[in-house]
C-alpha positions in Angstrom: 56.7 -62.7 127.6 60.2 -62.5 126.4 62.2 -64.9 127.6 65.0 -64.0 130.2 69.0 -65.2 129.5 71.2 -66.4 132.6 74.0 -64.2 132.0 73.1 -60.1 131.9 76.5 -58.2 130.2 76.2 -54.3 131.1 78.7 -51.7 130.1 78.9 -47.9 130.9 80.7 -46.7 128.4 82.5 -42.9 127.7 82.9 -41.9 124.6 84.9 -38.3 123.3 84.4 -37.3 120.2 88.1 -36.6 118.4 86.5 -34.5 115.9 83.5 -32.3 115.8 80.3 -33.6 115.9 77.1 -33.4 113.4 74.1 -35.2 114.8 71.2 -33.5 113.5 67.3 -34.2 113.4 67.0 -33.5 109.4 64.6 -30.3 110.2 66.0 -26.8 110.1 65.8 -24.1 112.4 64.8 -20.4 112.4 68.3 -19.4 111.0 70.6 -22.4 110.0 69.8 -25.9 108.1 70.0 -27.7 110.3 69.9 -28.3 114.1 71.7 -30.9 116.6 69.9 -33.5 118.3 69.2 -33.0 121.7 67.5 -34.6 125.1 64.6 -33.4 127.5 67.2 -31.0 128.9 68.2 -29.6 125.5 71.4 -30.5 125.7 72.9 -32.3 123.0 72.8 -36.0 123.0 73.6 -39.8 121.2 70.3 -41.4 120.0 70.8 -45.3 121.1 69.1 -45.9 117.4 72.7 -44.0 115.7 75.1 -46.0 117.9 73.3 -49.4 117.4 73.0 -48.9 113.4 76.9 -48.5 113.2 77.7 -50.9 115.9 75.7 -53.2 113.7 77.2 -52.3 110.4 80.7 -52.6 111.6 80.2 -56.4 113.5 78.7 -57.3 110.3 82.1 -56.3 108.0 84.1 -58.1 110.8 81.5 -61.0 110.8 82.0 -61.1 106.9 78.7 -60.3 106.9 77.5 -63.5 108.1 73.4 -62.5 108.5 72.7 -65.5 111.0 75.2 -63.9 113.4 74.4 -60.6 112.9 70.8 -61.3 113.6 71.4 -63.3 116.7 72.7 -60.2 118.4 71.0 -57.4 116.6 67.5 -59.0 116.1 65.7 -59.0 112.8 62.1 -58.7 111.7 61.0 -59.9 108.4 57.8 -61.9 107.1 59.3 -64.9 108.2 59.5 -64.9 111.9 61.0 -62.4 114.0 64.0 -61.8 117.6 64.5 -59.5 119.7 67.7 -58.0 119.8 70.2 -59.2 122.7 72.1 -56.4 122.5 70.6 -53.2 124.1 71.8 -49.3 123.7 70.9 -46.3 125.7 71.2 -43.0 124.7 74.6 -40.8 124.9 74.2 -38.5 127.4 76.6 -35.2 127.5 79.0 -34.3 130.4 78.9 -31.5 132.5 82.4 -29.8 133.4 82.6 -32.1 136.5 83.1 -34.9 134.2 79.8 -36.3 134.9 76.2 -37.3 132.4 73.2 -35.2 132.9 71.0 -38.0 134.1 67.6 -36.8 134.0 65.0 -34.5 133.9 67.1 -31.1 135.1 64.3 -29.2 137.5 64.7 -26.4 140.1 68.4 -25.9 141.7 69.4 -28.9 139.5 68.2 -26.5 136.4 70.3 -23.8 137.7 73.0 -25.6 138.0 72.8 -26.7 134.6 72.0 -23.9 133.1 75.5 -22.2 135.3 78.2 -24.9 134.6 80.2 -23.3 132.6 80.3 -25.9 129.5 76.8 -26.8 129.6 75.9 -23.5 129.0 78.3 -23.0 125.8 75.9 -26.3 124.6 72.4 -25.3 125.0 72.5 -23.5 121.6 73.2 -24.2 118.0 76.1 -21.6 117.5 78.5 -23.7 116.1 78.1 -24.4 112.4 80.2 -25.1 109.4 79.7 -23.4 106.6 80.0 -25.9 103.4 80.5 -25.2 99.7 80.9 -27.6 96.6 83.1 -26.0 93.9 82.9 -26.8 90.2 85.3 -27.7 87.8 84.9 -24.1 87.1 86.2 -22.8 90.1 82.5 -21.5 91.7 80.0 -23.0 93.8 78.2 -25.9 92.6 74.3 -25.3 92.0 72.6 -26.5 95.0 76.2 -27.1 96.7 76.3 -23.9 99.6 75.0 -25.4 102.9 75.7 -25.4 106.8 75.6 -28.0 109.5 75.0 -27.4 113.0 78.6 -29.2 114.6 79.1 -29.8 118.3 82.6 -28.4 119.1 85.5 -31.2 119.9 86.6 -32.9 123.0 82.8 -33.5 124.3 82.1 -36.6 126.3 79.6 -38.6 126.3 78.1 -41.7 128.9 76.5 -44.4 127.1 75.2 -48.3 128.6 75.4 -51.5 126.8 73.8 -54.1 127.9 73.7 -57.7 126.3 71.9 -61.2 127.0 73.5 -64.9 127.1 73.5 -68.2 128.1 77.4 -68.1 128.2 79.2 -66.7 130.8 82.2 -65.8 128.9 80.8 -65.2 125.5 83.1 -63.6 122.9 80.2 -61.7 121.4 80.3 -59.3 123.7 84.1 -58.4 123.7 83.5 -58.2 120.2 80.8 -55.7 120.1 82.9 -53.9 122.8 85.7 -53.9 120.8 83.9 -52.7 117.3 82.8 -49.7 119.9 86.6 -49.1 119.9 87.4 -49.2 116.3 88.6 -46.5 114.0 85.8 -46.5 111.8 83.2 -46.0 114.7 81.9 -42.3 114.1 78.5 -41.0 114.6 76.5 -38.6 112.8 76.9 -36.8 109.7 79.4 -35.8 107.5 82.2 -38.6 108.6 83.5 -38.9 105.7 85.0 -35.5 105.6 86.5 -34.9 108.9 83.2 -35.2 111.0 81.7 -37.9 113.8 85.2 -39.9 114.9 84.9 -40.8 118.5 87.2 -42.2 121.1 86.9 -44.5 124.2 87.9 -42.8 127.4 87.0 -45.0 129.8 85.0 -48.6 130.0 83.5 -50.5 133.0 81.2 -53.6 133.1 80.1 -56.7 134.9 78.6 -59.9 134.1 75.7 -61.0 136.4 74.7 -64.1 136.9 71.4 -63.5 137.1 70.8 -67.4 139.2 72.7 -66.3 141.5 71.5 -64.2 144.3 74.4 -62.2 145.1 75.0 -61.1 141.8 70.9 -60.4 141.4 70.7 -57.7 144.5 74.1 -56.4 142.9 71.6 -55.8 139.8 69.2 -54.4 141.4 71.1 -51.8 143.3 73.4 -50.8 140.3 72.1 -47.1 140.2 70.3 -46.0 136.5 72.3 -42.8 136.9 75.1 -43.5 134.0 77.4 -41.9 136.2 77.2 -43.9 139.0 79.6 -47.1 138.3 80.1 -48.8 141.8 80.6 -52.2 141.6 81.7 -51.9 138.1 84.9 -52.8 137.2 87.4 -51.5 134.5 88.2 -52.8 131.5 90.0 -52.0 128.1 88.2 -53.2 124.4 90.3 -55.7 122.2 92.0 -54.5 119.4 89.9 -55.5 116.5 91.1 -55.7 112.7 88.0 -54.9 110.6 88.6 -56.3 107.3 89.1 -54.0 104.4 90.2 -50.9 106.1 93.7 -49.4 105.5 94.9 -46.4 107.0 98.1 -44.1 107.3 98.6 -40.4 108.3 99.6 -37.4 105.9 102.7 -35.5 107.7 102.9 -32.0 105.8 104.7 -29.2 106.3 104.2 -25.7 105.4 105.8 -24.5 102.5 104.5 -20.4 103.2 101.6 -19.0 104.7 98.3 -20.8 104.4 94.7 -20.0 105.5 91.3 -21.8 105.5 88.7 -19.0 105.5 87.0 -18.8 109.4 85.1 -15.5 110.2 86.0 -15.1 113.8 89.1 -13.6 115.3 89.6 -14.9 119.0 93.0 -12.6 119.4 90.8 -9.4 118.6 91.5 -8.6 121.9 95.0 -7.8 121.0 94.9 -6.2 117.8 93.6 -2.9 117.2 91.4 -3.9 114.1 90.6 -7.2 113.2 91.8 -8.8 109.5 89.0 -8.8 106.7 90.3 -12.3 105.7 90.4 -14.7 108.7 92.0 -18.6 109.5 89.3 -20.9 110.5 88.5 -21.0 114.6 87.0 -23.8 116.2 86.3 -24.3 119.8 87.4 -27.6 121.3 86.7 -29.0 124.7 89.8 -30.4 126.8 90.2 -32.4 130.4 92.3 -32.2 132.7 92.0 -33.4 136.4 88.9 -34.2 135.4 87.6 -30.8 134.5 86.4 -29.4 131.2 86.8 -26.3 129.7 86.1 -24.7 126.2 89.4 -23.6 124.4 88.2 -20.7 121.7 91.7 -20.7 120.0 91.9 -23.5 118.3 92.6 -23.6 114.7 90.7 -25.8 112.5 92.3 -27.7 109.3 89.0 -28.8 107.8 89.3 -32.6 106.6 86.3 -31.4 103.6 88.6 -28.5 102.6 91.6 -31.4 102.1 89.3 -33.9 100.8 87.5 -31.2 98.1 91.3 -30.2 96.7 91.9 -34.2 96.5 88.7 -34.9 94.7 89.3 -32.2 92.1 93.3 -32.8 91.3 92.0 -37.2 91.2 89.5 -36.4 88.7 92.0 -34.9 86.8 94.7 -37.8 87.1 91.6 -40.2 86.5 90.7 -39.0 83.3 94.3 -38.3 81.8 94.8 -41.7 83.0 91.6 -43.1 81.1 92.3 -40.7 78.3 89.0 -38.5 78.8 90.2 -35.0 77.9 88.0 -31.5 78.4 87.2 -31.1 74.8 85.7 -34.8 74.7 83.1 -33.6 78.3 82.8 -30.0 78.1 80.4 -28.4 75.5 81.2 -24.6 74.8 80.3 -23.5 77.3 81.2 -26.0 80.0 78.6 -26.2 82.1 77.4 -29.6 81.1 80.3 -31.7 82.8 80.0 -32.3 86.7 83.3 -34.4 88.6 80.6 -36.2 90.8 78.3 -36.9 88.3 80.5 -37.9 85.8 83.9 -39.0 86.1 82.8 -43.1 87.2 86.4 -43.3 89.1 85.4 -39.7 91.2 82.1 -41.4 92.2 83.5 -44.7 93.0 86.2 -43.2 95.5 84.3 -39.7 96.7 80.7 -41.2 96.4 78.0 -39.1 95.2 74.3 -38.1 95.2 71.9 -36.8 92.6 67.9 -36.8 92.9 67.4 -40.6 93.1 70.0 -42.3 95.1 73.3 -41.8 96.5 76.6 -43.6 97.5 78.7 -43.1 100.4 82.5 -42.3 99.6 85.3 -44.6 100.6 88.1 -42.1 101.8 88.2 -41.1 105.7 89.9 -38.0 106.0 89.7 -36.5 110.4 89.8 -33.0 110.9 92.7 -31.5 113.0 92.9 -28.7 115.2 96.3 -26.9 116.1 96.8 -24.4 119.3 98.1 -20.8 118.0 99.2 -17.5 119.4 98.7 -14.1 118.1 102.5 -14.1 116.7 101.8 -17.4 114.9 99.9 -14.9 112.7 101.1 -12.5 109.7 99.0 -9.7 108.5 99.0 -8.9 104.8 97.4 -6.0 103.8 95.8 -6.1 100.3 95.0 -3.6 97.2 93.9 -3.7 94.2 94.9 -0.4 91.3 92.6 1.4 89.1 94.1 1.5 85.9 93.0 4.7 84.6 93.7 6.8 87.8 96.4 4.4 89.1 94.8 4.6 92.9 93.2 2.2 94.8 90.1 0.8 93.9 87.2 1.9 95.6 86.1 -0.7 98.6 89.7 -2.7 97.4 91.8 -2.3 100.1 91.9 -4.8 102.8 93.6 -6.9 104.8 93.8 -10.9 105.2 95.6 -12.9 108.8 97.6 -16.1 107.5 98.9 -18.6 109.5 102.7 -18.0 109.5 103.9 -21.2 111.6 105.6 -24.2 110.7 104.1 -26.6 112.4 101.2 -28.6 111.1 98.9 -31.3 112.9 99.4 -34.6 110.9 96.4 -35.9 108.8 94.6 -39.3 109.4 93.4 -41.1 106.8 91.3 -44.1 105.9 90.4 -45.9 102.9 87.6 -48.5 103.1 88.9 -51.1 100.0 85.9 -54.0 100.9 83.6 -50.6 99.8 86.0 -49.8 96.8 86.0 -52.5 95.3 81.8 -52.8 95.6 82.0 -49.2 94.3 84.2 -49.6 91.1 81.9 -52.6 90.1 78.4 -50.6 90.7 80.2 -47.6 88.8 82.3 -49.2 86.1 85.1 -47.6 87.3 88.4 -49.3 87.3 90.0 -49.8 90.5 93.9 -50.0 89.1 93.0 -46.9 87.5 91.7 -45.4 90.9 94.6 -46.5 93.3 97.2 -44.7 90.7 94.8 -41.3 90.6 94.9 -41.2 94.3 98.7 -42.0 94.6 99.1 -39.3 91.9 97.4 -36.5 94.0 98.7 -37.6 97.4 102.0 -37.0 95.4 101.1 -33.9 94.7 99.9 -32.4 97.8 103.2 -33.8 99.4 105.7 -32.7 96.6 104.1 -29.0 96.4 101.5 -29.4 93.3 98.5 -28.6 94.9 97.3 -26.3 97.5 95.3 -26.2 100.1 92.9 -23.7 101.5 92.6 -20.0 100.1 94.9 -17.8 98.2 96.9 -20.3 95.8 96.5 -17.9 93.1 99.0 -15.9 95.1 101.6 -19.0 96.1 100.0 -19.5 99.5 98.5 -23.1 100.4 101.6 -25.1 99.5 103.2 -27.6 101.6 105.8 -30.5 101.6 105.3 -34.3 102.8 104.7 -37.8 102.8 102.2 -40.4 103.8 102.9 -42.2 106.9 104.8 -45.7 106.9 101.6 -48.3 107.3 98.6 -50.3 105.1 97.5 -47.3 102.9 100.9 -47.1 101.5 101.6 -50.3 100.8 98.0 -50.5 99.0 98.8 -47.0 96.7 101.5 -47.6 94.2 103.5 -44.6 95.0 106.3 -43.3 93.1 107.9 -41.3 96.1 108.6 -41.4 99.5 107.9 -36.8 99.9 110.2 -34.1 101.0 110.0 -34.1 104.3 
């Protein structure tokens, strides 16, 4: 019998993800590569195993990775003796409209009311993916490198219960673990590192029971198991916590013309009388209010991998000029030989990388970004192209292309993870002076107008003005200019 600790910790927890959400079961479906985890209900859902394996990895960085301590709440196995873990983690379960967890097995009218609320039944399929590519140095997809992930849209909640075991009443481990919960480099799932996963506390309630006392023990016991139910809870906000080796800042940018990042849906179609051929990027997002939620179709996306793809080309570039590795010392006639992420040790270090035998993760944080737009915020070009011999247009040329027209433009965050770096540049022999400037250099150039984002920068769209925010990334870059904007 395990042995039983006086004090019992227990928090009920929401979480929001801030940015859409990839938490997939590894097998594919009949028609995509992949498909969402879900619950009994299938409805989408948190596996406690996902939120305990980064709960555990972020108390160890702020721990400095101290095993003992990391063991003494997380439990350990190992040839030598084994303990349970104090720390316990339901799974996440999903909110209806109402603002409330689908506790349960969902049978008869509760089925049908399920199956009728009007968010809930925008979940209960996999229609939401991204579609991925990897481009080459040469401008084309990458072998292997075109893929989709099933995404759960933005804004969804999420009800999740901690629960933790001590002989202290007031023991700082668990504001500790409640405050990792909190931090910025909590994200679930996959793809985090390129927009994906980051998730938000919206609201917090717990208790300590003495469990020798007898008040607090029939408190216990009639504390519902329905997540939702939090009487005799009481609220409570997570510390602050500074995880060591993480630096972050925001990228404010501003349109210099039209841009785009290719979508394939047009939620004004409605209004026009023929939709565009070329299409901005839509993604549905969930927002609360009076707490009630509701699925926004028209929301544009600003892709964090689309960003973060464009930085990892124009860094390989300022990498190797700044190591003096020029194309005609990689490239073979016919180029095809030379790969960025299998290559360039400095591209690897920062933007990690995976071949047939092992992988690393990537060090830079980039968080997609969604913007509300109106029909007018859009400007229709229409598009030819001229047969030179009759001088008319092309056969199956002539088309038409939406581009985003407005000013305004969501700012950026981003995080670097130096602890990771710096363990990076030594496993790759990349050199981590060398891989601050590169970065500096293209976050100059996306801010000063060098380097475009998105589709059509061979016709001058995709350009915009900028700066990085005032905070720790900047002061860790050595950058030469404060932007334009």
């Amino acid at each position: 019998m395990i042995p039983r600790k006086r004090y019992f910790f227990l928090a009920r927890v929401v979480l929001q993800n801030r940015t859409a959400l990839s938490l997939v079961t590894g097998h594919p479906d009949n028609a995509f590569d992949t498909s969402l985890v879900r619950d009994a209900n299938g409805l989408p859902a948190l596996p406690g195993t996902a939120i305990a394996g980064v709960l555990r990895s972020l108390y160890s960085r702020l721990k400095g990775h101290d095993a003992d301590a990391v063991n003494a709440v997380f439990g350990h196995a190992g040839p030598e003796g084994s303990e349970v873990s104090a720390l316990q983690t339901s799974w996440g379960l999903i909110h209806s409209a109402q603002d409330r967890p689908v506790f349960g097995l969902q049978l008869g009218a509760e089925l049908d009311a399920m199956r009728g609320d009007p968010l809930l039944s925008m979940l209960l399929e996999d229609r939401y993916q991204r579609e991925r590519v990897r481009i080459n140095h040469r401008g084309s997809a990458s072998d292997e490198g075109k893929f989709d992930r099933a995404v759960l849209p933005a804004g969804c909640r999420f009800s999740v219960e901690l629960t933790f075991e001590s002989d202290q009443a007031d023991d700082a481990v668990w504001s500790e673990v409640l405050g990792v919960l909190a931090h910025p480099m909590f994200r679930l799932g996959a793809n985090t590192h390129s927009g994906l996963g980051s998730v938000e506390v919206i609201r917090c309630l717990a208790r300590v029971f003495d469990l020798h006392s007898a008040d607090d023990a029939r408190a216990f016991r009639e504390l519902s198991p329905d997540l939702g139910e939090v009487e005799g809870l009481l609220a409570c906000e997570p510390p602050v916590l500074s995880v060591p080796g993480c630096v972050g800042g925001a990228l404010e940018l501003k349109p210099d013309d039209f841009y785009r990042f290719g979508g394939d849906q047009d939620p004004f179609e409605e209004a026009v009388e023929r939709p565009a051929d070329l299409l901005p990027r839509f993604e549905p997002t969930v927002s609360w209010q009076d707490g009630c939620g509701t699925l926004n179709p028209a929301r544009l996306l600003i892709p964090a991998s689309s960003i973060k793809g464009a930085l990892a080309h124009r860094f390989t570039w300022h990498y190797n000029a700044l190591s003096g590795v020029f194309a005609e010392d990689v490239l073979n006639d016919e180029g095809e030989e030379w790969d960025k992420n299998a290559d360039c040790p400095g591209t690897r270090a920062l933007f990690g990388h995976v071949d047939d035998r092992n992988g690393r993760a990537g060090c830079l944080f980039i968080d997609d970004a969604t913007q509300t737009i109106s029909r007018d915020d859009l400007q229709n070009l229409m598009h030819n192209a001229i047969d030179q011999f009759t001088g008319g247009v092309r056969r199956g040329m002539l088309f038409s292309e939406d581009m985003v027209a407005s000013q305004r433009f969501p700012r950026l965050s981003i995080l670097l993870d130096t602890e990771r770096l710096e363990q990076s540049c030594r496993a790759e022999e990349a050199d981590l002076a060398l891989v601050r400037q590169a970065l500096a250099a293209s976050l100059e150039d996306l801010c000063e107008g060098r380097l475009a984002l998105g589709a059509a920068a061979s016709r001058g769209h995709g350009y915009f003005s900028g700066r990085l925010s005032d905070g720790a990334l900047r002061r860790y870059l050595p950058l030469n200019t404060g932007g334009t904007l």
